[in-house]
C-alpha distance (Angstrom), angle and dihedral (degrees) to the residues before:
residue distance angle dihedral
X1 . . .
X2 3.64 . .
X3 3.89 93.7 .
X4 3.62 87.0 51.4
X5 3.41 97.4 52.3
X6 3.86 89.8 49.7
X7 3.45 99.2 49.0
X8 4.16 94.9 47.8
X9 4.08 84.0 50.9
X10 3.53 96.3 48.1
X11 4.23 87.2 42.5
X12 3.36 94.8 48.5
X13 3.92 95.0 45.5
X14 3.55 92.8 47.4
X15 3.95 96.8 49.7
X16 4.26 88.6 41.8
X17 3.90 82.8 61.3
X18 3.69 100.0 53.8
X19 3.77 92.2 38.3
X20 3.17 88.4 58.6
X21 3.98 105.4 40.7
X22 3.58 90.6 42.1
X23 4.00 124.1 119.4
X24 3.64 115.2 -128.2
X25 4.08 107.2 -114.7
X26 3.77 104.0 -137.2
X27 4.02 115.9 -120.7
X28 3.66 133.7 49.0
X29 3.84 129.8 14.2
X30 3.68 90.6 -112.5
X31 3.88 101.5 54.4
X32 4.03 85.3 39.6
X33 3.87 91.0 51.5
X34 3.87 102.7 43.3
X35 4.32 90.5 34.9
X36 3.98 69.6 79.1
X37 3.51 102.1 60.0
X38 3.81 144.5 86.5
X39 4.36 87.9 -107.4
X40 3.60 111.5 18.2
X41 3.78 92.2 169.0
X42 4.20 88.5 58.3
X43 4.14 86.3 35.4
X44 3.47 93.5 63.4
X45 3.94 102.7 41.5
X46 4.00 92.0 57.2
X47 3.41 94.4 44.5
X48 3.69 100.5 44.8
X49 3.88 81.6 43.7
X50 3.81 83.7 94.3
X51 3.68 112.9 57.1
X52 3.60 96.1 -140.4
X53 3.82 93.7 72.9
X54 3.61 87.5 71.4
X55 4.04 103.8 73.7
X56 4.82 87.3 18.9
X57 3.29 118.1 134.3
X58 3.91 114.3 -147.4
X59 3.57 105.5 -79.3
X60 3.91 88.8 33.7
X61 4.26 81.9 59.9
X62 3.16 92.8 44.0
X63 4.17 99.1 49.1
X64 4.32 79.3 51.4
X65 3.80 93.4 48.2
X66 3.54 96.7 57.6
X67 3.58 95.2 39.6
X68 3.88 85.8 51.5
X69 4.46 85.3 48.1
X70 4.11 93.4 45.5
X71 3.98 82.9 52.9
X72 3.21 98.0 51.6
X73 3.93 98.2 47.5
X74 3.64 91.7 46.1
X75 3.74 88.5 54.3
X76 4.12 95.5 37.8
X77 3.83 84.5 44.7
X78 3.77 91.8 62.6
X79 4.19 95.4 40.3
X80 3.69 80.3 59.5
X81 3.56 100.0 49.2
X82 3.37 91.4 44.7
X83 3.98 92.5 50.7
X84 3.29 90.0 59.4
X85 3.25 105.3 45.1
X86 4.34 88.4 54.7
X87 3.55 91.6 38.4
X88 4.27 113.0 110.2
X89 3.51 95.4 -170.3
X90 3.77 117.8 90.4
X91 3.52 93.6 -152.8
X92 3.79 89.6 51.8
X93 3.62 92.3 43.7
X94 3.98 90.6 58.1
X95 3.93 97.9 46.1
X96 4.00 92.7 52.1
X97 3.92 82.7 47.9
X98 3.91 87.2 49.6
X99 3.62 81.6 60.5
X100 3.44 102.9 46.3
X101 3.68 92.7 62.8
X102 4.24 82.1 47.1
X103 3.49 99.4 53.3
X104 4.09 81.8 52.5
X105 3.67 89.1 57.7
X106 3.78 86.2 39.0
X107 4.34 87.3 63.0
X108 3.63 91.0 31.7
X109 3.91 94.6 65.0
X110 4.11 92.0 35.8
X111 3.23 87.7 55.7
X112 3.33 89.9 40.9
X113 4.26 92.6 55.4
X114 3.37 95.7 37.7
X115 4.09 93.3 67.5
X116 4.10 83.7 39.2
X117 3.96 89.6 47.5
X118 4.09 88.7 53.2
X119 4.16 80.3 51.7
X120 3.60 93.7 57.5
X121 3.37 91.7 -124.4
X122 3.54 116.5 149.3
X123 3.53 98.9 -179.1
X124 3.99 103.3 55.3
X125 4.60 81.0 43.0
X126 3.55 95.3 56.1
X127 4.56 91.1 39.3
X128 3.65 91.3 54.5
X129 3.95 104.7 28.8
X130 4.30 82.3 50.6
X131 4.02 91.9 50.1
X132 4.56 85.2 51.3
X133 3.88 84.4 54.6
X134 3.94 82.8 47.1
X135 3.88 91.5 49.2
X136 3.48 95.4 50.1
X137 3.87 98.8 42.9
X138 4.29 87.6 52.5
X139 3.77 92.8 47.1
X140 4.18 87.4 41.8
X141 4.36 86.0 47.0
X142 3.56 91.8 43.6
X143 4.12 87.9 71.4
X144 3.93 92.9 59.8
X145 3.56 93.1 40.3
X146 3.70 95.8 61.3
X147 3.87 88.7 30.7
X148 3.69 97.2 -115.3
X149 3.45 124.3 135.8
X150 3.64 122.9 -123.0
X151 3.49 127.7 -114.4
X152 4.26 103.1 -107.5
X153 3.84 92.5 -134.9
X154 3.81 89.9 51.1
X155 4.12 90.2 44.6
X156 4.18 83.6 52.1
X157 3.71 99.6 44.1
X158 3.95 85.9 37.7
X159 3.94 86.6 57.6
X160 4.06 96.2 38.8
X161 3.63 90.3 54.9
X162 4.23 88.8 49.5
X163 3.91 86.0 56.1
X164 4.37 96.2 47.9
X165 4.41 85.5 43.8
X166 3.86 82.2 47.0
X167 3.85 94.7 48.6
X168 3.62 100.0 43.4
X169 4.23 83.4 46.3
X170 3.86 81.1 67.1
X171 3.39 97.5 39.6
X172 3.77 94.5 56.0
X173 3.95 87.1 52.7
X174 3.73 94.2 63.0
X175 3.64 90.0 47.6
């Protein structure tokens, strides 16, 4: 709990002071928003996966963004599940369920943002979107604690869903 704590600090201290010393890249809201984040590269291929981000405004990206997130957990959240239930090795079995009940908290703070986001308050956005990013980094730390190795399609959603709780992060600053 303590770890977890530490790490979403450290996270959310770390991303505050490159949102914040970053330049804004001229053009489109996209490449402006994810310029801001940990992967802009990645950032900007799953947003612009949906061809509406191309001509959204902010709250239109930011509707799309989450949309794009709750997708992803859903679909992470059943790779997981079904992980565990293949996996032989007890130690395994327990991290995936470890993650489970983070992917929960995962949806529980999106869901969480999102209603926050639709406030237009930054604040409560950048709380819960920071404690996802938390989530996923304990369930992600919980393989090389136990020395397990993580399932590469969990590592990749895992990191995807980092880059959409980073963008909308930015997003809710320019609220």
């Amino acid at each position: 709990m303590a770890s977890s704590f530490i790490i979403t600090s450290f996270l959310v201290s770390s991303f505050l002071s490159i949102l914040f010393t970053s330049t804004t890249v001229k053009g489109d809201l996209v490449s402006e928003i994810c310029a801001k984040t940990p992967n802009a590269t990645l950032c900007e291929t799953l947003i612009r996966s949906d061809p509406r981000s191309k001509t959204a405004d902010l709250d239109t990206l930011g509707t799309i963004t989450f949309n794009m997130t709750s997708k992803l957990i859903d679909s992470t959240s059943a790779l997981v599940t079904s992980l565990r239930d293949k996996a032989t090795n007890a130690t395994l079995k327990e991290v995936y369920s470890k993650c489970i009940d983070q992917y929960a908290f995962v949806e529980l703070n999106r869901e969480n943002a999102e209603g926050y986001f639709k406030d237009k308050k930054c604040g409560e956005v950048v709380h819960f979107m920071s404690r996802s990013i938390g989530d996923l980094l304990t369930c992600d730390a919980s393989f090389f604690e136990h020395s397990v190795v993580e399932d590469q399609k969990l590592q990749q959603a895992s990191f995807s869903l980092e880059q959409y709780c980073s963008a909308i992060i930015v997003m809710a600053v320019r609220l």
